[in-house]
N, C-alpha and C positions, 0 to 999 in steps of 0.2 A: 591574115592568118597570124598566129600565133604560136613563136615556139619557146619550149623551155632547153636553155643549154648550160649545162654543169659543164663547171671547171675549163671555161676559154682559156687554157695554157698553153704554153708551144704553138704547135702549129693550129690550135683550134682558137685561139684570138684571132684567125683570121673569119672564121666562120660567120660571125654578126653581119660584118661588110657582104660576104656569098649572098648569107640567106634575105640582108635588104632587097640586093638586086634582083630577086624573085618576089619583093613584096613581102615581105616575112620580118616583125619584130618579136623583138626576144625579150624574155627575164633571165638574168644571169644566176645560177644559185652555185654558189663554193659549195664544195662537198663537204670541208671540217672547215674549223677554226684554225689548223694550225697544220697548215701543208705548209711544204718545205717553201724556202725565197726563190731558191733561183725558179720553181713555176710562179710564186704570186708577180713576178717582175716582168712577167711576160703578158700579164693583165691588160688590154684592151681600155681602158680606164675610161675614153671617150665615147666608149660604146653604149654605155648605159646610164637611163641617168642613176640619181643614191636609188629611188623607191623599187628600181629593176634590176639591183644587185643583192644578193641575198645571200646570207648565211646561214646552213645547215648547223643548228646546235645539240643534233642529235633526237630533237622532238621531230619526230615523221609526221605525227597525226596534224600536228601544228603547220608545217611545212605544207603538205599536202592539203589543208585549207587554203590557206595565201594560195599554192599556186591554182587551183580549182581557178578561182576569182578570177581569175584571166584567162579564162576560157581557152588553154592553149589546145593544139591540134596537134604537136610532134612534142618528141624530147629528144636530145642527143648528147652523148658527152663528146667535150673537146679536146680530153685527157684521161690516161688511164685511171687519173686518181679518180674520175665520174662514172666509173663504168660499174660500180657495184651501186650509187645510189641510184642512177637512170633505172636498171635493173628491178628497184625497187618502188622507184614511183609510178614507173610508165604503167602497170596494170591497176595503181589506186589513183591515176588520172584518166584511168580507161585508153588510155592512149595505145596505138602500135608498139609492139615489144616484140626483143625475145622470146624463145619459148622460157616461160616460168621455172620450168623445171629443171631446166641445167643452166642456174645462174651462175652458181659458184665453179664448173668446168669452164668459164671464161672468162678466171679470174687463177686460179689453182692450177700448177702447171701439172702435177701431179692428177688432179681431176680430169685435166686437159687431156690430158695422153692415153689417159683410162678408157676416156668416152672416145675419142677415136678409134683406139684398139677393138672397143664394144660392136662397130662400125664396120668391120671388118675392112679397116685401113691401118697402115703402119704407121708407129707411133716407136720412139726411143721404150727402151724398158727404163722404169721410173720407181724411185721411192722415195716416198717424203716422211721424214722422222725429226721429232727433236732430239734424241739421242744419241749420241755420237759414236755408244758400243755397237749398236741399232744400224748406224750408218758403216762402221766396217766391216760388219758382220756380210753385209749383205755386198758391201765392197769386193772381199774376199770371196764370197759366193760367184757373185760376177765373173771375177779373176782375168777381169780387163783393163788395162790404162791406155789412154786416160782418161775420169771420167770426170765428167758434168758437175757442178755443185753451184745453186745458186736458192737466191729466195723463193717460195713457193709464189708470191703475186706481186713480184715486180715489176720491172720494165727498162727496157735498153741494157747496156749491159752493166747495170747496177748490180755489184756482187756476184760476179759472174766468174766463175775459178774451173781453171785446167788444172783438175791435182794426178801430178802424174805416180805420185805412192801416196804409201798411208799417212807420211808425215807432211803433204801439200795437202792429203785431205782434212787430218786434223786443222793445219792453220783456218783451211779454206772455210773449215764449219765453223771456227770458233771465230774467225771474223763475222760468220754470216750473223751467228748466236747472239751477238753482242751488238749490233749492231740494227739501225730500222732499214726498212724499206725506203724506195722511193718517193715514198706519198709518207712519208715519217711516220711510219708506221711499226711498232718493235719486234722482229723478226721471231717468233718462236716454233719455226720448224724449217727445216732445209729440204731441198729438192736433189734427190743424186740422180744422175742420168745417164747411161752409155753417151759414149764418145763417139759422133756423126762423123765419119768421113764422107768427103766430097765438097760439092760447090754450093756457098750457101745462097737465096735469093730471098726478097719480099717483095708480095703483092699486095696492094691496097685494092677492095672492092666497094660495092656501097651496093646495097640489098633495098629490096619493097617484097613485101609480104614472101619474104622466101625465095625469093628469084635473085641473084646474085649477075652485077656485074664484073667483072677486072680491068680497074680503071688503067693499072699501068704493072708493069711487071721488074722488079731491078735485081743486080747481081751484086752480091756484099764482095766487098775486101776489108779483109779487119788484120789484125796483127795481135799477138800475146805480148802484155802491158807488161814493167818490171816485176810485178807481185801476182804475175799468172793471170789474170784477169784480160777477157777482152777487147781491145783498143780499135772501135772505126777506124777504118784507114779512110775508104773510097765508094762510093757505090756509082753503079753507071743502068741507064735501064738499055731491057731487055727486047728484041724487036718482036712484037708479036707473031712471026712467021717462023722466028727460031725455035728447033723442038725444045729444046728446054722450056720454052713459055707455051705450049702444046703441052706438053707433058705436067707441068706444073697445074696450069690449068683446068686437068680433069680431074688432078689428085684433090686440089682445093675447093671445089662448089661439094664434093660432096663433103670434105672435112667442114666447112661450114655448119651444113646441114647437123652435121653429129654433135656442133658448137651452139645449136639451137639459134644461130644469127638469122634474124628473119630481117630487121629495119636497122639502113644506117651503115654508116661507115666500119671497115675494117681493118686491122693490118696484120697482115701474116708472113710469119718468118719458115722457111720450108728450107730442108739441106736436100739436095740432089746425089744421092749415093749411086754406086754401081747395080745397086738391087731397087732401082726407086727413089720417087720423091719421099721424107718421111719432115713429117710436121715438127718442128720446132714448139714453137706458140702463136698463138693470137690472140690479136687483142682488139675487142671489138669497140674500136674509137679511129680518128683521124690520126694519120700516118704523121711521128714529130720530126722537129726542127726542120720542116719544108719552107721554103718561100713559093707559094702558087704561082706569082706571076713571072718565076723563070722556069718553073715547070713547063707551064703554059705552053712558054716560046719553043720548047723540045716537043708536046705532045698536043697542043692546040687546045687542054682542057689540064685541068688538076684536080687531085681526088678531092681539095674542099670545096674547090666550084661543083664539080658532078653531086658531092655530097647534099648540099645546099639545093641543086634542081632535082633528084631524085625526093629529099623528103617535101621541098613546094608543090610537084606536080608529080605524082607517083603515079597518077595515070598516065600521063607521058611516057616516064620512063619504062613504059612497055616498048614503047617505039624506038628505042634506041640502048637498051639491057642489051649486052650479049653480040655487040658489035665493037670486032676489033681496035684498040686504037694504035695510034700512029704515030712515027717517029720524020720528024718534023728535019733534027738535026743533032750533032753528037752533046753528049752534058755529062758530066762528072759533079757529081758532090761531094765535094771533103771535107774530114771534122778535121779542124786543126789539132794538131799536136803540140804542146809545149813541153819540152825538154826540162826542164828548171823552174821552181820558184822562185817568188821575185813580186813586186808591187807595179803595175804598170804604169809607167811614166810619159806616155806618149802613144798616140795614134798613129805615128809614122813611118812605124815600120809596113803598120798593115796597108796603110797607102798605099805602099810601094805593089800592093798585090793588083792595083789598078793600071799599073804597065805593062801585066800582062795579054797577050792579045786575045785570048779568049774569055778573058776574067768578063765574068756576069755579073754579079752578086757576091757579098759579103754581109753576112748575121752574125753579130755579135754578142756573146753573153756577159763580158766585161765592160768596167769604166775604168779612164785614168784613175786611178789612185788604188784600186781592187787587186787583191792578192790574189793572182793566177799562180794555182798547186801545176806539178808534172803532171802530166793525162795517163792516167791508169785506168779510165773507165768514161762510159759516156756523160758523164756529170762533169767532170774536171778537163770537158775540152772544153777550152776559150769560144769554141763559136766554130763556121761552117764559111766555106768558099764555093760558089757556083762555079764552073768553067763549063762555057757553052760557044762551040766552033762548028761549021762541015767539016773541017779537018779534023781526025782524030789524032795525028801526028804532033799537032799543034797544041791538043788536049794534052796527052801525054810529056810533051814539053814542059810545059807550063806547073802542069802538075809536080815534076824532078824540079824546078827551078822554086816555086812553092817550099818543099818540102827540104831542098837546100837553105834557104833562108832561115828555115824555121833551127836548124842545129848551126848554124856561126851566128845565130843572133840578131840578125837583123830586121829578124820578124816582132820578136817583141821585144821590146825597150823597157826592159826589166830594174829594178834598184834590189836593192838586199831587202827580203820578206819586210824586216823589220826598222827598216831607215824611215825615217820621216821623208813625208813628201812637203812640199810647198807649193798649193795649189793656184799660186799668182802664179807660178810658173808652169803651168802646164795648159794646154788649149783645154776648151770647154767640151767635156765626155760628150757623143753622138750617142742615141739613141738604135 
C-alpha cells in the first residue's frame, strides 16, 4: 500500500518509520516552497528517496497527476502546515477525507468556533477582523479582560497574546498584523476571543470513516511569556478513569464530528471551565514535538504508531476504536525555557540533564554555534525533556532541579548573541 504524506515535520517525521512497520510506503510532498527552517530541519531526509520527495509549486492539476501514478491509498499530513493541502487533494485522489465542506473550519479558528457553536456545543465567543477599530469596538462591546488575540490558522502558541486593556490589545494586533504565521505565511486578519478560565488539556485521536479514537489525554501547564504571550511550561497525561478525561471525552467525539474529521489523526486543545469543557482548537494532524518511543513507555502505544495502524488496517481499527488506554507509569514533558540570549557554545550543560534520575529523553532544536532568543513562545524554545519515573515525587524533583539550572546558567552555555565562535573548539553538534 501506498501512502501520500504532506509536510513530515515535528513529530510527523516520525510517521514513514510507523507506516513501514505496517507495510506502507510513502511519497513525501512539501506543501510550499518556502515554509519556515526550523520545520524543514526536522526533515526525515533518509526517508525518501529524491523521486519520493516532492514539492508543491502551487500547480494542483500537475501535482495531482504525479501523485495519481502511484496509486496511493491514504494521505495524511504530518504538520499543520499540510492540513489545508491534504484537504485538498484527498477528494481529487478519491482517497478518504474529511468532510469537503468544512475545510477551512479546521484551519480558521474563528470558523472553528462558529461551526461548533452551530453544534449546539460551547465554543469561546470569537471575532476575526483585520481592523483594529473593528477589533475594539467589539473589545469594548465584550467589556471583558483579558482577552484572546492571536492568528486566525496558526499553531502552538505562535502569536498568542493575553491583552489585559486596550493598549496590550493594540500592541498584541499590530504585532500579529505585521507579522506571518507559522507556516510563513503573512498574517491579514486576527482572531479576538474571550478569556477561558480553568484547566487547560489536549487530546490526540486518530479517526476511520467518522469513528474517532482518544489515543491519549494530557493536562497543559503553561506560564505568561515577558511580552504577554504563552510559554509551555509542562504537560503531564491524564488517567483515563479520571472525570476530567470522561468529561472531555464526550465533549470532543462530538466537536469532531462538527470539525468534519472523519480520517486520520488529530490534536485538540479543550479548556475545562466551571460551566464545561469548551474547545480551544483543533488541528486535524499529528500531535508536535512528541518522541513516540518514550510516549510508548507511559502508555504502551503513541498517537503516530495508532496513527499509522489505524490508516494500514482501518478494518482493524474497529476492533480496538473506543478502548481506553492506559497509563503504564508517571511522564512529564517540558519545553525548555531560556532565560537570555546568547550563541550556544557547548552541549554540556544539557548533559548534565542526564543525572537526573528520571530523565528520559531529550529533543533538541539547537546546534553549537545557533543563536538561542529568550522563550516567549513555542518557536523560541531550545527543545523539550522527557522525565519518566513510578515516582511522581521524583518527577517533580527533577523537574525544580531542571528548571533551577535553566536561570543560574548552567543549562546553557551561552557567549554574547554576537561573539565569534571558534568551532575547533567546540564538540561536534548532535542531531
Amino acid at each position: 500500500m501506498h501512502c501520500i504524506l504532506v509536510d513530515a515535520y515535528s513529530s510527523g517525521r516520525f510517521l514513514p518509520a510507523a507506516l513501514a512497520k505496517h507495510g506502507a510506503t510513502c511519497t513525501h510532498v512539501q506543501s510550499s516552497a518556502t515554509l519556515p527552517d526550523f520545520y524543514l530541519r526536522t526533515f526525515p531526509k533518509d526517508a525518501f528517496a529524491p523521486q519520493d520527495a516532492l514539492v508543491h509549486d502551487g500547480d494542483l492539476d500537475a501535482l495531482t497527476e504525479k501523485l495519481l501514478a502511484r496509486a496511493p491509498e491514504f494521505i495524511v499530513a504530518g504538520a499543520e502546515s499540510g492540513v489545508d493541502l491534504v484537504d485538498q487533494l484527498a477528494p481529487r485522489l478519491g482517497l478518504p477525507s474529511h468532510a469537503a465542506a468544512t475545510a477551512r473550519v479546521r484551519r480558521d479558528k474563528y470558523e472553528m468556533a462558529a461551526a461548533v457553536r452551530a453544534h449546539g456545543l460551547r465554543a469561546p465567543d470569537t471575532l476575526r477582523t483585520g481592523s483594529f477599530d473593528t477589533a475594539l469596538a467589539w473589545a469594548k462591546g465584550h467589556g471583558r479582560w483579558p482577552l484572546v488575540v492571536k492568528p486566525i490558522d496558526s499553531a502552538g502558541t505562535d502569536n498568542v497574546h493575553f491583552a489585559r486593556n486596550t493598549v496590550e490589545l493594540c500592541t498584541a494586533f499590530d504585532q500579529i498584523m505585521h507579522s506571518a504565521n507559522l507556516m510563513g505565511v503573512q498574517n491579514r486578519a486576527a482572531v479576538l476571543q474571550e478569556y477561558l478560565a480553568g484547566t487547560e488539556y489536549f487530546a490526540n485521536t486518530v479517526s476511520v470513516h467518522g469513528r474517532h479514537h482518544v489515543a491519549e489525554i494530557w493536562r497543559y501547564h503553561k506560564r505568561l511569556g515577558p511580552h504577554g504571550a504563552a510559554v509551555y511550561d509542562y504537560e503531564e497525561p491524564v488517567a483515563p478513569d479520571d472525570p476530567a478525561a470522561r468529561t472531555l471525552r464526550s465533549y470532543l467525539l462530538p466537536v469532531l464530528d462538527a470539525l468534519g474529521v472523519r480520517h486520520g489523526p488529530a490534536h485538540s486543545e479543550i479548556m475545562l471551565t466551571d460551566r464545561g469543557p469548551v474547545l480551544i482548537e483543533s488541528g486535524a494532524r499529528i500531535a508536535g514535538s512528541i518522541l513516540p518511543d518514550v510516549v510508548d513507555r507511559c502508555f504502551g502505544t503513541d498517537h503516530v504508531e495508532l496513527t499509522a495502524k489505524a490508516l494500514c488496517d482501518p478494518a482493524g481499527f474497529e476492533r480496538w476504536a473506543g478502548q481506553p488506554y492506559q497509563l503504564r507509569t508517571g511522564l512529564r514533558y517540558i519545553s525548555l525555557i531560556a532565560p537570555r540570549a546568547g550563541r550556544l557554545t557547548s552541549f554540556a550543560g544539557f548533559d548534565r540533564l542526564r543525572e537526573l534520575k528520571s530523565f528520559a529523553a531529550l529533543n533538541l532544536g539547537v546546534e553549537v554555534g545557533d543563536t538561542v532568543q529568550p522563550t516567549v513562545d513555542s518557536a523560541t524554545s531550545p527543545g523539550t525533556c522527557y522525565l519518566l519515573h513510578d515516582d511522581p515525587a521524583q518527577i517533580e524533583s527533577d523537574y525544580r532541579t531542571l528548571r533551577e539550572w535553566e536561570q543560574t546558567g548552567e543549562l546553557y552555555r551561552l557567549t554574547s548573541a554576537d561573539s565569534p565562535i571558534d568551532s575547533t573548539e567546540l564538540p561536534v553538534a548532535r542531531r
